[in-house]
N, C-alpha and C positions, 0 to 999 in steps of 0.2 A: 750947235749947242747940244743935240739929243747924242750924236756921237761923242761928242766929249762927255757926258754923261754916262756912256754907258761905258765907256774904257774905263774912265773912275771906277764905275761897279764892279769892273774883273778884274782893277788895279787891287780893289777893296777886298775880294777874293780871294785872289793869290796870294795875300801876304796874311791873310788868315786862315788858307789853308800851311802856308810855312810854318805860320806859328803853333800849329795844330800839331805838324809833325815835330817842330822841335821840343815841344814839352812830352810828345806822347817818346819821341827819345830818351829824354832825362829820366824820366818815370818808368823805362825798361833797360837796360842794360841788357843789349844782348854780348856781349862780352863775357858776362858772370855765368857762372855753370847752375844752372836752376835745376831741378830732379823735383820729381812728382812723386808722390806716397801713395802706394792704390791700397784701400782697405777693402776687402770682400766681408759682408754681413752675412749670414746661415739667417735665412726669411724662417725656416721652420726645420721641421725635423726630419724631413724628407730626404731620404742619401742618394738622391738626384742632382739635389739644392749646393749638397755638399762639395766643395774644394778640395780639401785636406784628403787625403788616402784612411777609407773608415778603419777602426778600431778592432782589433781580431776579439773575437769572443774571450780568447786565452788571457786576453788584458783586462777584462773589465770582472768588476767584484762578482763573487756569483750569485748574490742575490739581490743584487739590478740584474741579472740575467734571465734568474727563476722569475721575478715579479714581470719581467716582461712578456714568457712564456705561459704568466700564469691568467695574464689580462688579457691575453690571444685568447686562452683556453676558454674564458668564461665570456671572453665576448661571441665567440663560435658558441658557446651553449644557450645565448641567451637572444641574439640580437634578429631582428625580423626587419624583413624589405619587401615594397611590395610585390612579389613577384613569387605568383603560387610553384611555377617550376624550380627555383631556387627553395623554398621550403619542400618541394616535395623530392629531389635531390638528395636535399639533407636526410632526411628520414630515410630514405634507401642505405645511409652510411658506406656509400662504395670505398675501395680501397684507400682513396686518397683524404678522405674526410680525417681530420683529427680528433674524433671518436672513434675513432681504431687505428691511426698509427700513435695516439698517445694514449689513451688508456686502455681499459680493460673492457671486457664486454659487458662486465656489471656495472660499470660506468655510463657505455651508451642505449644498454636497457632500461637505465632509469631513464638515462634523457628521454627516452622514448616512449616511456611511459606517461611522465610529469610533465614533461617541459615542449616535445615536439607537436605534440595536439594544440597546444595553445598557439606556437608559433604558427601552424599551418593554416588556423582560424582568422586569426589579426593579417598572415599576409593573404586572404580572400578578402582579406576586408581592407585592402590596399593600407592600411598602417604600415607603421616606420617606427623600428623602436631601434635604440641607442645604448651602448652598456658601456661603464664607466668602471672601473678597479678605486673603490677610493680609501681602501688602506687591508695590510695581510699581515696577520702580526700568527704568534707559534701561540696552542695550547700545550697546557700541561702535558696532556695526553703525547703530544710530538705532532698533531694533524695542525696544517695551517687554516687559517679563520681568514677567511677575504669576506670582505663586505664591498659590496656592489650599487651601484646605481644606474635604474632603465629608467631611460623618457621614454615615453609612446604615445607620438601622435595618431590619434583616431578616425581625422577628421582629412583624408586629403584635396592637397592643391587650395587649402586654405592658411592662408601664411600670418592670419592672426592668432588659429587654433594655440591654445596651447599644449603641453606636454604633459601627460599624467606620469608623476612621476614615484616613484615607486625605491625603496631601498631594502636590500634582505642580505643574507649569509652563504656562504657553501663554503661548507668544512672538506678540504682537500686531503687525503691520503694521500705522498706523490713520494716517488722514489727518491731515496736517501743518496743515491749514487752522485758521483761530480754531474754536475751539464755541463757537460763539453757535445761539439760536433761531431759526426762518426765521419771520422776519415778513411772512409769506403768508396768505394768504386761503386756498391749501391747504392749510398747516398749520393754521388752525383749524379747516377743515374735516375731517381726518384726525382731530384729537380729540372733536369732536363723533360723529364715526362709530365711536369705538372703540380707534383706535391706540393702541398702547403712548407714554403720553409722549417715550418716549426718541425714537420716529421723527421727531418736530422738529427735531431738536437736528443740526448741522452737524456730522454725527459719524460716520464711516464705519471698517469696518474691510476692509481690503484682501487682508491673509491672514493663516491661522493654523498656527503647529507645535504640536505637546503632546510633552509631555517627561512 
């Protein structure tokens, strides 16, 4: 009786494993030509992220070009990390700094006046400050007006600190000329050695006020 029992059970089995396969048949055709759509999503901005072959400077407006050259500039002018040899680096302005392959030297004597004394302070004092571009519109005069935004944490490795956060001006005098890349043999040479990308670029600033 147990063996007839238990054949029943693998009779009961295999004819429900059949029926498994013949419905999971019907509900696929592999006969029919099926094809897969792959979509790739850009996570962010990062031209690592990116698929597509990037965009030549030559194509893109030139002032999404300036504005992005201009938000480098001032975030090199403004931004602090903690780490006193990175501040004190800066203020040496060696040749690769972009206070001297983009402006002028009245440019980075101000910063060195106004603005390097504080940064070297806040990074002894392990703070982190953050610089944001959040809009550059033209005066009469012809100088552009960026307005700026720093957060600066004061307080580290405390992750409920908040940010002091701070908004001001700097009225840009910056060369009238196209920004285009300098298609020189110097300019690849200056990236292969380390330049800041931006030192390529036909892009100069003449002088600076802070408001």
């Amino acid at each position: 009786m147990k063996k007839l029992l238990l054949i029943f059970v693998g009779f009961l089995m295999l004819v429900t494993m059949l029926g498994l396969l013949f419905f999971s048949g019907a509900i696929y055709d592999a006969e029919e030509k099926h094809t897969i759509e792959t979509f790739f999503f850009e996570p962010n901005t990062q031209p690592e992220r990116r698929i597509a072959t990037p965009v030549s400077a030559d194509d893109v407006p030139e002032n999404f070009l300036r504005d992005i050259l201009i938000s480098r500039f001032v975030n090199e002018y403004f931004y602090v990390i903690p780490d006193t040899e990175n501040a004190n680096a800066r203020t040496e302005l060696n040749r690769k700094s972009i206070l001297r392959t983009n402006a002028r030297a009245v440019v980075a004597n101000k910063w060195l006046e106004n603005v390097a004394p504080q940064i070297e302070e806040l990074s002894a004092k392990n703070a982190y400050r953050t610089v944001r571009v959040t809009d550059i519109s033209k005066s009469e005069s012809g100088h552009l007006v960026v307005k700026y935004e720093l957060k600066t944490w004061l307080q580290p490795n405390d992750i409920l600190a908040k940010p002091e956060i701070t908004e001001g001006y700097l009225y840009l005098h910056v060369s009238s000329v196209p920004i285009k890349v300098e298609q020189t043999q110097e300019a690849l040479d200056m990236l292969e050695q380390g330049y800041d990308p931006m030192s390529v670029f036909r892009f100069r600033v003449w002088d600076v006020e802070q408001d």
